[in-house]
C-alpha positions as CSV (number, residue, x, y, z in Angstrom):
1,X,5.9,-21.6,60.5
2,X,6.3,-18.6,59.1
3,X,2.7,-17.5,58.7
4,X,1.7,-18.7,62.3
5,X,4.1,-16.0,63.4
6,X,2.5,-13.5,61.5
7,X,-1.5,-14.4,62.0
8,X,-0.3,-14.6,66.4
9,X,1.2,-11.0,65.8
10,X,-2.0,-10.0,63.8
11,X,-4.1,-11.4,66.1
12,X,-2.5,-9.8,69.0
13,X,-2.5,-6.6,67.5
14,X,-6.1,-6.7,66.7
15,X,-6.7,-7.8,70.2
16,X,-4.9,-5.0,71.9
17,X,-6.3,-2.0,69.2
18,X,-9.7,-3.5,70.5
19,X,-8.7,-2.8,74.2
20,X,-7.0,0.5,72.7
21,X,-10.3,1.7,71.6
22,X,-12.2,1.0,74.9
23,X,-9.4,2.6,76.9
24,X,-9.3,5.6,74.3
25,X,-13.1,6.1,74.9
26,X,-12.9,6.0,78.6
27,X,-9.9,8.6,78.5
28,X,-12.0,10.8,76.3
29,X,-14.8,10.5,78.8
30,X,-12.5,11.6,81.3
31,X,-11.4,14.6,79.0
32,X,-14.9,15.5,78.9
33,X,-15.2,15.8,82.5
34,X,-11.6,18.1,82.9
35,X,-13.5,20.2,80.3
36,X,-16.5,20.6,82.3
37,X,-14.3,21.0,85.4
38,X,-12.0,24.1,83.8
39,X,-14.9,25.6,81.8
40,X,-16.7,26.1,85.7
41,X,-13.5,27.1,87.4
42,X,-12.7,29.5,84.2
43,X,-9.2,27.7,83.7
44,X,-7.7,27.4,80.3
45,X,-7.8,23.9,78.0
46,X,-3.8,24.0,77.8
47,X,-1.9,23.0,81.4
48,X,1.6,22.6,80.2
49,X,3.2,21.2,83.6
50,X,0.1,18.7,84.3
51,X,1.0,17.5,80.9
52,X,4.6,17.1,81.2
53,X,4.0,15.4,84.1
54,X,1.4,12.8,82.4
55,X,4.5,12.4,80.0
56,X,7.7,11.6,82.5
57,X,5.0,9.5,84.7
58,X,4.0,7.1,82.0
59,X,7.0,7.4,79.9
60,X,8.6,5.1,83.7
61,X,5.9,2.4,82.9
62,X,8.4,1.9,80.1
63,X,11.3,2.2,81.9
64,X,12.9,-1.5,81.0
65,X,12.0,-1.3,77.2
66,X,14.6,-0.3,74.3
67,X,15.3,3.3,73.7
68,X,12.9,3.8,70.5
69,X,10.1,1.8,71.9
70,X,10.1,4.2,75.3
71,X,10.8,7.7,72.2
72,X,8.0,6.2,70.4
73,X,5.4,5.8,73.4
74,X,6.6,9.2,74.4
75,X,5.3,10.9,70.8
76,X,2.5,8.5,71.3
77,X,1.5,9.9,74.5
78,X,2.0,13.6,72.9
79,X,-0.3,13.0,70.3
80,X,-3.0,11.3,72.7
81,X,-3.1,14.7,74.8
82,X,-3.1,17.0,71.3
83,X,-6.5,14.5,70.9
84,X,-7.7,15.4,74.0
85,X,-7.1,19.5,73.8
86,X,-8.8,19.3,70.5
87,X,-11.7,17.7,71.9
88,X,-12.0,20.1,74.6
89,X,-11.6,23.0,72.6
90,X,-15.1,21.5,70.5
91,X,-16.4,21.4,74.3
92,X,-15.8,25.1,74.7
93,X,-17.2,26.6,72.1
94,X,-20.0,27.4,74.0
95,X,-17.9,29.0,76.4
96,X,-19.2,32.5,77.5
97,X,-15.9,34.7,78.3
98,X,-16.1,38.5,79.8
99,X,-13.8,41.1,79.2
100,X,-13.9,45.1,79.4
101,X,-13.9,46.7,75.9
102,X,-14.7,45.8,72.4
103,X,-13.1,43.6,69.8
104,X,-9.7,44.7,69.2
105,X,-9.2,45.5,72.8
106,X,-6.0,44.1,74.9
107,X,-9.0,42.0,77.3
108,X,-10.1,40.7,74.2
109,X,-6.7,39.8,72.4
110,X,-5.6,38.3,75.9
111,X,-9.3,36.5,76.4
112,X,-8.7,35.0,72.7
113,X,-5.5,33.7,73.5
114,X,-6.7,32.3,76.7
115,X,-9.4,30.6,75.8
116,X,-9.5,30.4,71.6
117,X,-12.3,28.8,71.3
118,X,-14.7,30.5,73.7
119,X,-17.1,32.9,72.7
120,X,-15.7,36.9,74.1
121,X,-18.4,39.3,75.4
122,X,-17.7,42.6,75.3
123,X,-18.3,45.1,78.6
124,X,-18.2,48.8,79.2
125,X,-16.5,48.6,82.3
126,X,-14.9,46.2,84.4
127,X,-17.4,46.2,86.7
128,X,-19.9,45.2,84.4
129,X,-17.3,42.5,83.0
130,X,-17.4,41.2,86.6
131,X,-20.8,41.3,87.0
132,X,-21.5,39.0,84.6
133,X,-19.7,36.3,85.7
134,X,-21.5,36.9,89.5
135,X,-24.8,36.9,87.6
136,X,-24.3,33.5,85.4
137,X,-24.1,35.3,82.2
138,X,-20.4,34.5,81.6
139,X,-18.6,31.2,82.7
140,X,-15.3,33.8,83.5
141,X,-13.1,37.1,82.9
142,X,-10.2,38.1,81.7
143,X,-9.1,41.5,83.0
144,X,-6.5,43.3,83.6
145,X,-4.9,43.5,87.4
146,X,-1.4,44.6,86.9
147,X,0.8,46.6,83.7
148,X,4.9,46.6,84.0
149,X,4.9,50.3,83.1
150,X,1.7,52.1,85.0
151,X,1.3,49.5,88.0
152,X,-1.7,47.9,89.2
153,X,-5.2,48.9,87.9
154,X,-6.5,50.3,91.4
155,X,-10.5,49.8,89.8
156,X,-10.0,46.0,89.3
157,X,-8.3,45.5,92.8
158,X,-10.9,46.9,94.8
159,X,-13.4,45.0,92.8
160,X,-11.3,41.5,93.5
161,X,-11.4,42.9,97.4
162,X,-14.7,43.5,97.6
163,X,-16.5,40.9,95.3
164,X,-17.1,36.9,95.3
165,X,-14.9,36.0,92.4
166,X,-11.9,34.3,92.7
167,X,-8.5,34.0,90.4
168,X,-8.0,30.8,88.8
169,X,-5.0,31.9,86.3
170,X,-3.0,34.8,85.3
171,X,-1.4,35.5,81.5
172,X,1.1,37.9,80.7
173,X,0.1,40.1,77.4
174,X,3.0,41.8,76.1
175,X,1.2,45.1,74.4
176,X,2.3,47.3,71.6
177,X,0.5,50.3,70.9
178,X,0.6,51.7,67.3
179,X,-0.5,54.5,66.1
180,X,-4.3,54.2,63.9
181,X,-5.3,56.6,61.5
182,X,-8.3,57.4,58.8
183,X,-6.8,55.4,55.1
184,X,-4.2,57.3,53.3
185,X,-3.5,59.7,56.3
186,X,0.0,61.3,56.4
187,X,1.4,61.3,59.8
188,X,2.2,65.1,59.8
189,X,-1.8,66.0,59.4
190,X,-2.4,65.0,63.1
191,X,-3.2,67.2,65.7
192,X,-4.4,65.1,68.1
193,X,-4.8,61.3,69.6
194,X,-7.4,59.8,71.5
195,X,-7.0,56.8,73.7
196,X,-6.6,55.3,77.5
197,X,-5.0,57.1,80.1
198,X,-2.7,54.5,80.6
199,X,-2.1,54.4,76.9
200,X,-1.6,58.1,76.5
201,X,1.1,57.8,79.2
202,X,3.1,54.8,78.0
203,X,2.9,56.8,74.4
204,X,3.8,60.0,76.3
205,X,7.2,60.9,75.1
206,X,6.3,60.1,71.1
207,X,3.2,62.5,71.9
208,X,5.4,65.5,73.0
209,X,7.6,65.0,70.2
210,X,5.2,65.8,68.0
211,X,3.5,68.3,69.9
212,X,-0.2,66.7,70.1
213,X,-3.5,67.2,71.7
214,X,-4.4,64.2,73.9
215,X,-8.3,63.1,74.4
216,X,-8.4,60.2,77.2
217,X,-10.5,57.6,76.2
218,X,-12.3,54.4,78.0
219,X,-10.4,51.5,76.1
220,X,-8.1,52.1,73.2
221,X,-10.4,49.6,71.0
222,X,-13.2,51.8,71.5
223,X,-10.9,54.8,70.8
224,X,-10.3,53.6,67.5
225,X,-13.9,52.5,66.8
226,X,-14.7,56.5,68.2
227,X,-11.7,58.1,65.3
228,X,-13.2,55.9,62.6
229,X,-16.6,57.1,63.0
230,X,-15.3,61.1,63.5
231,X,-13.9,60.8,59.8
232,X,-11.3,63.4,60.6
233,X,-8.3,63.3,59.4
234,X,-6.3,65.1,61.9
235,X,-7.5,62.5,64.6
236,X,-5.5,59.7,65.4
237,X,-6.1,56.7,68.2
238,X,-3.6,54.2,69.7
239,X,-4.6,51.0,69.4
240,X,-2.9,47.5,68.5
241,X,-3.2,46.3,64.9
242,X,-5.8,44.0,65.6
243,X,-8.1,47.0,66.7
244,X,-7.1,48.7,63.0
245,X,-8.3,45.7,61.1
246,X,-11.5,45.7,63.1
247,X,-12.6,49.6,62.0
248,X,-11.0,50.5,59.1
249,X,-8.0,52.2,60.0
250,X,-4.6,51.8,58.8
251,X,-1.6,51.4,61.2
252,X,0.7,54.9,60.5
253,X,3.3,53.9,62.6
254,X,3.9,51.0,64.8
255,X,5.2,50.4,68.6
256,X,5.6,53.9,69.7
257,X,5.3,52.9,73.0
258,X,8.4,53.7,75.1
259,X,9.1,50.9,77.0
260,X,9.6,47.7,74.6
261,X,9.0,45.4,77.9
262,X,5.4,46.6,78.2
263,X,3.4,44.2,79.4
264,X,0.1,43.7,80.9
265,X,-1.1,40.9,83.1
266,X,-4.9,39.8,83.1
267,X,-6.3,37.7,86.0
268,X,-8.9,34.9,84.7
269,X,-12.0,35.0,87.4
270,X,-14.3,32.2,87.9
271,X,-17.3,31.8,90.5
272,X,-16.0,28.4,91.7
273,X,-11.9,28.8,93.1
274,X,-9.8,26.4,92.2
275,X,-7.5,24.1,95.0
276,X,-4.7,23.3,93.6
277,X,-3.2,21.2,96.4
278,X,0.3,20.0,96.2
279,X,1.9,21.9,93.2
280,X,4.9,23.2,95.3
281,X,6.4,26.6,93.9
282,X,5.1,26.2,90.7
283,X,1.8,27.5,92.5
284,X,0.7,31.1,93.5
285,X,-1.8,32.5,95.9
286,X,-3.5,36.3,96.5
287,X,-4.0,37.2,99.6
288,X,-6.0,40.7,100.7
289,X,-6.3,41.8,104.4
290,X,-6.5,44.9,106.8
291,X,-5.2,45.0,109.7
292,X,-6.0,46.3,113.6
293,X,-5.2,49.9,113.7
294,X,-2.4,49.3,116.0
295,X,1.4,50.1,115.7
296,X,3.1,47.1,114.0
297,X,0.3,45.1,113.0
298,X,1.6,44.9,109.1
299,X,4.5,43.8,110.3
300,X,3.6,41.5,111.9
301,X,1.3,40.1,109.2
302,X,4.4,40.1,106.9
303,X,6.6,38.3,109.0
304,X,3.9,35.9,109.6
305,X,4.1,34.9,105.6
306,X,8.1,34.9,105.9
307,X,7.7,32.5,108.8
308,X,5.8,29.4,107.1
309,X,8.2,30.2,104.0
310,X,5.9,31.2,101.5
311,X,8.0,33.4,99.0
312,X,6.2,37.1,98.6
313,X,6.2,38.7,95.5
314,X,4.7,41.5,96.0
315,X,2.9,43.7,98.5
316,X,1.0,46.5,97.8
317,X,-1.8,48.8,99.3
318,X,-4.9,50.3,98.3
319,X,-7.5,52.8,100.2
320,X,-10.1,51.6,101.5
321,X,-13.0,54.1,99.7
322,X,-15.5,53.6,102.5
323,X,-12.9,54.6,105.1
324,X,-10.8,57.7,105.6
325,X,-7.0,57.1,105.5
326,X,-7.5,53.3,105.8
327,X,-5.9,50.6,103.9
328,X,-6.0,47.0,102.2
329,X,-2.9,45.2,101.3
330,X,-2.8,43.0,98.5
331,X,-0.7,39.9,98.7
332,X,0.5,37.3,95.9
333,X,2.8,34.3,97.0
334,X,4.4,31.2,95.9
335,X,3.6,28.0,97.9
336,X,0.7,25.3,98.1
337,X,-1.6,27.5,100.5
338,X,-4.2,24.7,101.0
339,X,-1.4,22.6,102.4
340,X,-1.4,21.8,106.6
341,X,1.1,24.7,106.6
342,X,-1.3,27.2,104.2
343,X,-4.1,26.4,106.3
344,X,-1.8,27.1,109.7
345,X,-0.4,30.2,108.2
346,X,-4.3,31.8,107.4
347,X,-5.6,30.5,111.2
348,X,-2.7,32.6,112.2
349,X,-2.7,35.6,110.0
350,X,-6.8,36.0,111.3
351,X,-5.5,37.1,114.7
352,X,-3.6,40.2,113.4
353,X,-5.8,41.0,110.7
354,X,-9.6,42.2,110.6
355,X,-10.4,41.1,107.6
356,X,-8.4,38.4,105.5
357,X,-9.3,36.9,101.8
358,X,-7.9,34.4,99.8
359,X,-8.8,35.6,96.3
360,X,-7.2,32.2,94.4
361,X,-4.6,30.0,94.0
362,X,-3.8,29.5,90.3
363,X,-0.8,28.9,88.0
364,X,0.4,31.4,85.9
365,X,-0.2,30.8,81.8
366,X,2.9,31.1,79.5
């Protein structure tokens, strides 16, 4: 008796890891397909809340069975989805990402930490980083719309205005600058340092302190690739760590930044937007526009968000370079803005403003 019990469990156990396997394969067909999807909408492999939402939804198929059968289908589920990142990291190897620098750049830290498995091109400019994608050489970039301590980064707003690219995600990089140096240089041999503008100016009050010379740079990656190569020890760059490593310098002194909160924010940019329909608050939206040249047209436009309830976080303007004393306002928003309401909300906002563009709707990356 006791042996029929255990050759019926056997057998159904054999019979259900045979319709296990089929249903594995057709979920890992599936995964295929999100990879193909995110690597043409430039969206990263992880998507936390889609996954804890796969978890509470199937952990209720469960909902009448014993504690430690329903934990145990949880971890189950957990390691089905670990399964399925893996296998779409494989898919993006031959991902083609586009950032603004060199290796050891912020772009490229963030791009890396985006998407690690992707392959990270390197571009002079962020024009040139944008380009790319337009052209087909890249399948996205990373760069950089936004830092906590200098504001936005006017170049790559008026390129998101003017071009075809949309934003498909956003990712907070929380910087540190440190201070790079030739190999067995003392601190008090430097005269001066080399490196961004914006870089320069977050460093600003450790500069004066010391009393050096400042050369602006284009990146701070490619500052530190520039000091190596001068082979002077009275040179110095800020850089991160990473940028160190990369060319052979050594880090004299570390975070001399002087805010400890500094952070940048890089937009990811894809060809194809993504609508992500029905996410609630947990979504964002950019939104650029002029407006009529007429006395209260902006506010007009603003109330016009307030009234559907979309939650502004920020409004900001830019000039217009092609016209004198004219302006484009760039705004980003939480709300579902392909919703009945989003599209009622955009029908309306085109009758105050001249020219209105949704530049994405995306989730932001933690």
């Amino acid at each position: 008796m006791e042996d029929n019990k255990l050759l019926t469990a056997r057998k159904i156990i054999d019979e259900t890891d045979k319709a296990m396997a089929e249903l594995f394969r057709r979920r890992m067909q599936a995964a295929k397909l999100v990879a193909e999807y995110k690597i043409e909408h430039g969206l990263p492999i992880k998507d936390a809340a889609r996954e804890e939402q796969i978890i509470r939804r199937n952990a209720e198929y469960l909902a009448g069975e014993e504690d430690m059968v329903r934990s145990s289908y949880v971890n189950f589920m957990r390691d089905v989805i670990d399964l399925s990142c893996k296998y779409q990291s494989r898919l993006f190897n031959g991902m083609n990402v586009a950032f603004c620098g060199v290796k050891g750049a912020f772009a490229s830290i963030a791009a890396g930490k985006i998407f690690p498995d992707a392959n990270r091109i390197g571009y002079s400019s962020f024009g040139e980083a944008y380009d790319a994608v337009v052209k087909g050489e890249c399948d996205c970039a990373v760069l950089p719309i936004e830092n906590s301590s200098a504001g936005d980064v006017g170049e790559v707003c008026d390129i998101l205005f003017s071009g075809p690219l949309y934003v498909t995600a956003t990712f907070d990089l929380a910087v540190t600058h440190d201070l790079l140096v030739l190999p067995g240089t003392d601190i008090s041999r430097i005269t001066r340092v080399i490196s961004h503008p914006q870089a320069l100016a977050q460093c600003g009050k450790y500069i004066k302190t010391h009393g050096w010379q400042t050369t602006e740079y284009v990146n701070t990656a490619l500052a530190a690739q520039y000091v190596a190569s001068l082979g002077e020890p009275d040179t110095a760059a800020i850089a991160s760590e990473e940028a160190a490593s990369l060319y052979g310098l050594e880090v004299a002194d570390r975070g001399i930044n002087e805010s400890k909160c500094n952070t940048t924010r890089f937009a990811v940019l894809s060809a194809a937007k993504t609508e992500r329909k029905g996410s609630g608050m947990s979504n964002r939206f950019i939104l650029m526009f002029t407006v009529r040249n007429e006395a209260g047209k902006l506010a007009e436009a603003v109330d016009i968000i307030g009234k559907y309830g979309y939650n502004m976080q920020s409004l900001r303007s830019r000039p217009m370079k092609e016209l004198l004393w004219q302006y484009y306002f760039f705004v980003e928003a939480e709300g579902d803005i392909y919703s009945e309401k989003g599209k009622a909300l955009l029908k309306e906002l085109s009758g105050c403003c001249d020219r209105l563009k949704l530049i994405g709707s995306f989730e932001h990356i933690s």
